[in-house]
C-alpha positions as CSV (number, residue, x, y, z in Angstrom):
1,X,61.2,49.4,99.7
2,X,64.0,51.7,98.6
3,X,66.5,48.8,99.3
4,X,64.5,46.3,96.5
5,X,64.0,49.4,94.0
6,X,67.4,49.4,94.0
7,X,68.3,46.2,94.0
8,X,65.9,45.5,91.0
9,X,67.8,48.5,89.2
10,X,71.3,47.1,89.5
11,X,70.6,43.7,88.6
12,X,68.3,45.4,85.3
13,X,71.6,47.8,84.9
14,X,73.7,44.1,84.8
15,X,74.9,43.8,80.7
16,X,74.7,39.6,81.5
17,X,71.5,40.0,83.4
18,X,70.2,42.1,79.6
19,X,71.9,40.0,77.3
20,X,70.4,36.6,79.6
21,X,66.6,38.1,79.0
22,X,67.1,39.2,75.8
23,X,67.8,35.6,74.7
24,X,65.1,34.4,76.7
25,X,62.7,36.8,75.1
26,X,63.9,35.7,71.4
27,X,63.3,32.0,72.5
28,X,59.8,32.9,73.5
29,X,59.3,34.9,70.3
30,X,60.5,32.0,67.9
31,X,58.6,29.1,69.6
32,X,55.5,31.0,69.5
33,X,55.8,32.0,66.1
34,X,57.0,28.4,65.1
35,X,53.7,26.8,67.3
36,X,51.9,29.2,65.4
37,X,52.9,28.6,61.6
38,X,53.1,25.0,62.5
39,X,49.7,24.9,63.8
40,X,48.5,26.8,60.6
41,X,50.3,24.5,58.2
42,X,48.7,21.3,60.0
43,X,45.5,22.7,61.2
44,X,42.9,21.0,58.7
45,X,39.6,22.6,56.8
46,X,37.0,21.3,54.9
47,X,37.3,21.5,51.1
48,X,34.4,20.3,48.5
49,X,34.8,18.0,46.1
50,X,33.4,15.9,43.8
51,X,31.6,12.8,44.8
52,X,31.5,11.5,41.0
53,X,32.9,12.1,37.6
54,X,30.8,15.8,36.7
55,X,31.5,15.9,32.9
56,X,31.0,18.9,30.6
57,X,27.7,21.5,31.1
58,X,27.0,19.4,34.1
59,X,24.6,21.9,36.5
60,X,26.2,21.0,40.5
61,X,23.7,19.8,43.1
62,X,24.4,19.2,46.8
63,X,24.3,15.6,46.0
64,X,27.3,16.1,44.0
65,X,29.6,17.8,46.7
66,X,31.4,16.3,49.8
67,X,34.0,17.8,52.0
68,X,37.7,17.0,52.3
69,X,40.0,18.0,55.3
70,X,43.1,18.7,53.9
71,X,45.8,21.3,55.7
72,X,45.4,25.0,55.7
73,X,49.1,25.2,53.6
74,X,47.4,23.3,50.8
75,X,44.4,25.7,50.5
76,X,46.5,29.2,51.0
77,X,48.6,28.1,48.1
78,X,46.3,27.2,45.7
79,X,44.4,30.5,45.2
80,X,42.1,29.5,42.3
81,X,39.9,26.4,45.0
82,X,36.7,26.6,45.7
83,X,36.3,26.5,49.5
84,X,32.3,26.7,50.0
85,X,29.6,24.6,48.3
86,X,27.1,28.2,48.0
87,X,30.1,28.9,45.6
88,X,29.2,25.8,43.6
89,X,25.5,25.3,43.7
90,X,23.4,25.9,40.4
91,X,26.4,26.6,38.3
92,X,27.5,24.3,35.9
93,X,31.0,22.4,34.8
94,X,32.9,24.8,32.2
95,X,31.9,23.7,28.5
96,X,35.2,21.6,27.8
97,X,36.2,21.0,31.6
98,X,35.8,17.7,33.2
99,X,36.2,17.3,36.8
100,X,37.0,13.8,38.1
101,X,35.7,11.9,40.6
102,X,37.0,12.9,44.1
103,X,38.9,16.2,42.2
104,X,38.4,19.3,43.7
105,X,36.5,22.4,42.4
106,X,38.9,25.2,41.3
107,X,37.2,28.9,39.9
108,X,37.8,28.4,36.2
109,X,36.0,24.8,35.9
110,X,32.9,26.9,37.1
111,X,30.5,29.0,34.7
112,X,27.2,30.3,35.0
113,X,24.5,28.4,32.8
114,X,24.1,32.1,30.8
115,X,27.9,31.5,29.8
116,X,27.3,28.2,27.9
117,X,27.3,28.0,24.3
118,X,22.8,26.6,24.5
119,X,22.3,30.0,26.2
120,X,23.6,31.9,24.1
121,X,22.5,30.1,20.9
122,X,18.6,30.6,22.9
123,X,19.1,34.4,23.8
124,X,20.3,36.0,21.2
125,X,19.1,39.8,21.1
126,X,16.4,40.7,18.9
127,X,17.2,41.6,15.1
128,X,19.6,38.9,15.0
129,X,19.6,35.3,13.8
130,X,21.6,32.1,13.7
131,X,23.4,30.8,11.2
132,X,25.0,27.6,10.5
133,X,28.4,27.7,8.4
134,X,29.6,24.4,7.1
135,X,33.0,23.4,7.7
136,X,35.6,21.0,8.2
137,X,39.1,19.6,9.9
138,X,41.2,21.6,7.5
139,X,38.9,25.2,7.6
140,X,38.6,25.4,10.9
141,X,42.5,25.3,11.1
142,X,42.7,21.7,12.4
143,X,39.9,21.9,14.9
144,X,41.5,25.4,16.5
145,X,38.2,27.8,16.5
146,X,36.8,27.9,19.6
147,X,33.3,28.7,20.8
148,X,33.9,32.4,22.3
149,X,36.3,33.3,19.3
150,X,35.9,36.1,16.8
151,X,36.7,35.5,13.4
152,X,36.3,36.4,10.2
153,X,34.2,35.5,7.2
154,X,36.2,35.8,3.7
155,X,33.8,34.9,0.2
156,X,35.7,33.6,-3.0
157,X,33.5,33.5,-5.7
158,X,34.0,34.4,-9.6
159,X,32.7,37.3,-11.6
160,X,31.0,36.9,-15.3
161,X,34.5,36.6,-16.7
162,X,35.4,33.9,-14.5
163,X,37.9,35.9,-12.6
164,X,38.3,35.0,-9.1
165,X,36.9,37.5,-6.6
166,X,38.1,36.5,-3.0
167,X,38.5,39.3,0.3
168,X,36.6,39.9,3.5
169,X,33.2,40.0,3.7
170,X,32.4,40.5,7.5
171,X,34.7,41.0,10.1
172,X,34.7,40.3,13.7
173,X,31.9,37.9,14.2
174,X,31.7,35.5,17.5
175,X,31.4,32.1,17.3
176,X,28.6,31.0,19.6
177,X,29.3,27.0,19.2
178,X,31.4,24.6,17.3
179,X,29.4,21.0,16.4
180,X,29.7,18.1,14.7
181,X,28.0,16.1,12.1
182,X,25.0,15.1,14.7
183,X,24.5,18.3,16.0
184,X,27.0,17.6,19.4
185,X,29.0,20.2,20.9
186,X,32.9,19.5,19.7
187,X,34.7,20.5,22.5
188,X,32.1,19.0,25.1
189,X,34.2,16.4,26.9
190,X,33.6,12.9,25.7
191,X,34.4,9.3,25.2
192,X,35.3,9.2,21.0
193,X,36.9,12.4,19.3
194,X,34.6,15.1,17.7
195,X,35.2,16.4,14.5
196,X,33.6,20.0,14.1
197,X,31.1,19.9,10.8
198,X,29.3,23.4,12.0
199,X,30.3,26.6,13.2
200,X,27.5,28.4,15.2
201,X,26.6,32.8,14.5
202,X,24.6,35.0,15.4
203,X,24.1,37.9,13.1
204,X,22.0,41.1,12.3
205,X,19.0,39.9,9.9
206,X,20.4,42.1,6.7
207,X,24.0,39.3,7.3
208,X,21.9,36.7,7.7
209,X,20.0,37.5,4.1
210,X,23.6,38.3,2.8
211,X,25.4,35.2,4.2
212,X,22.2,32.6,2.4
213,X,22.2,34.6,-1.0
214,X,25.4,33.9,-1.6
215,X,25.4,30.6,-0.6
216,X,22.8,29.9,-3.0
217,X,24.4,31.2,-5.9
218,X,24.6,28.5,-8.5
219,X,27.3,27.4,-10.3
220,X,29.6,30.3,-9.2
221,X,31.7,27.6,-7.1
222,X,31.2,30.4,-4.0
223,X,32.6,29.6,-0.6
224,X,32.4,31.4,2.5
225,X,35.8,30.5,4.5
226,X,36.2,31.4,8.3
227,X,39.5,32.7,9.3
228,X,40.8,32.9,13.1
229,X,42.6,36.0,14.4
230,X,44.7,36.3,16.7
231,X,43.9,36.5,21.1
232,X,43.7,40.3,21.5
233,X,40.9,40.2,18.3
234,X,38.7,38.2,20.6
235,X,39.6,40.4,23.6
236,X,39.1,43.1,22.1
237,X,35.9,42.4,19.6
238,X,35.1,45.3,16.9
239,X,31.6,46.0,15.7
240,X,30.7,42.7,13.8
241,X,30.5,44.5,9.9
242,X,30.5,44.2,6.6
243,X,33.8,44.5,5.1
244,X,34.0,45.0,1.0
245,X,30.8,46.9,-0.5
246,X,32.1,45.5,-3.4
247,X,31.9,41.8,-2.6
248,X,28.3,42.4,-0.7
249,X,27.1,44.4,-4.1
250,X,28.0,41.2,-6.2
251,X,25.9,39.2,-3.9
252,X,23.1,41.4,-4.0
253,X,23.3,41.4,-7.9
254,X,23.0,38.1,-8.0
255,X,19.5,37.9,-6.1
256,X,16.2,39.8,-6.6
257,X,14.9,41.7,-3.9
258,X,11.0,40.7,-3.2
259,X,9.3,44.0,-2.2
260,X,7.1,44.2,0.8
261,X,3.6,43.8,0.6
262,X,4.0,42.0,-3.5
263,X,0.8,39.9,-3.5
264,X,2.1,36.1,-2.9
265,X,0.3,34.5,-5.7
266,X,2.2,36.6,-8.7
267,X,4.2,34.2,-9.8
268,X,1.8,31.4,-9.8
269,X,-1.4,32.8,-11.2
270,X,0.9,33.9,-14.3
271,X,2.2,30.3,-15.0
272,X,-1.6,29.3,-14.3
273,X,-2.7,31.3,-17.1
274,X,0.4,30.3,-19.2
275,X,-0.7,26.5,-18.6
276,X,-4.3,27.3,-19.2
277,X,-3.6,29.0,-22.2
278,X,-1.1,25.9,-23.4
279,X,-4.1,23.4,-23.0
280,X,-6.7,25.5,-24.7
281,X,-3.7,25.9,-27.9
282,X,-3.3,21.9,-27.9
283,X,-6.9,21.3,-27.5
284,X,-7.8,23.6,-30.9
């Protein structure tokens, strides 16, 4: 026994017999790692994707998914794909996004239905209300407001003197949706171009009042012209407010307040007495 200890120590104590397993050992260690990566890289795993063409708002069934094996490489370097279906059903195709037939789901084609512009427009909070603004190619910076945006809302308008009187009126306001002519979502993907014709608010009730009196001021040439900001404004929203007392006292000036609880028929019963009295006048 002492005779093989010793033998075993001399031929371990050998600087070939080392330098031999050492070798040995690194070959061992790089074709294991190399079966290994190898393996990894061509080792295949099942990816959804889409059976059809899913357009825009599009809310993803089963029925829509099948599975893909592609390699495991492809999937570790594409962080952003969707790699189970429970990821994908019930949500809906990004408002804008199209994914193509046979394409495969990545995160930020994905919303929740409570993201999408109808949602919003349905569930606004309570002492609010919508508001459509008219616009066009040219005011809405060649079709460059987005739904999601904040903005702001300058008036130009002219004072007694005919003096123009133009600033901010309300500041940081979201835009819910941007439609066109026929009430369709602009940036919905689809077939022919959209040109926007509406921009989409929601606003306290007092804005609301503010935002119809002065559009109904007559013959003061008002508009009310929506002007984008800049990313971080939209990151970073402010309290949606009104800007110039001065502008909103104009407006107000130009309007009667009705008080609460005036009897409805005011107005009417006086020109009904007015008439009456005209007819009894011609009739004498």
């Amino acid at each position: 026994m002492g005779n093989v200890l010793t033998s075993i120590k001399r031929f371990l104590g050998n600087k070939n017999t080392v330098t031999i397993i050492g070798v040995i050992a690194g070959i061992l260690v790089l074709y294991i790692g190399y079966t290994w990566r190898v393996k990894q890289a061509t080792d295949p795993v099942q990816i959804p994707y889409a059976k059809n063409q899913l357009i825009s708002r599009h809310e993803i069934t089963l029925e829509d998914i099948g599975y893909m094996e592609v390699s495991r490489e492809v999937v570790s370097k594409s962080k952003n794909l969707i790699q189970n279906a429970s990821q994908l059903v019930g949500k809906q195709v990004q408002y804008g996004n199209m994914i193509p037939q046979n394409g495969f789901f990545y995160t930020e084609q994905i919303t929740d239905a409570a993201n999408t512009p109808d949602f919003a427009i349905s569930n606004i909070p309570d002492g609010y209300t919508i508001i459509y603004l008219d616009v066009d190619i040219n005011s809405t910076y060649g079709n460059s407001i987005y739904p999601g945006n904040y903005i702001d809302l300058y008036f130009k308008g002219f004072d007694e003197n005919r003096k123009i009187i133009f600033g901010k009126l309300i500041e940081s306001i979201e835009v819910l949706d941007v439609r066109d002519s026929e009430g369709q979502h602009v940036f919905e993907t689809s077939v022919e171009a959209r040109i926007p014709a509406v921009l989409v608010f929601a606003v306290p009730d007092d804005m609301f009042s503010l935002l119809k009196k002065a559009n109904y001021i007559s013959g003061n040439s008002v508009e009310i012209i929506p002007v984008p900001r800049n990313a971080s404004y939209s990151a970073n929203p402010g309290e949606t407010r009104v800007s110039s007392a001065y502008i909103q006292d104009f407006i107000l000036s130009q309007s009667v307040v009705i008080p609460e609880g005036a009897p409805n028929n005011t107005i009417n019963s006086g020109n009904i007495n007015n008439d009456n009295n005209n007819n009894n006048n011609t009739n004498e």
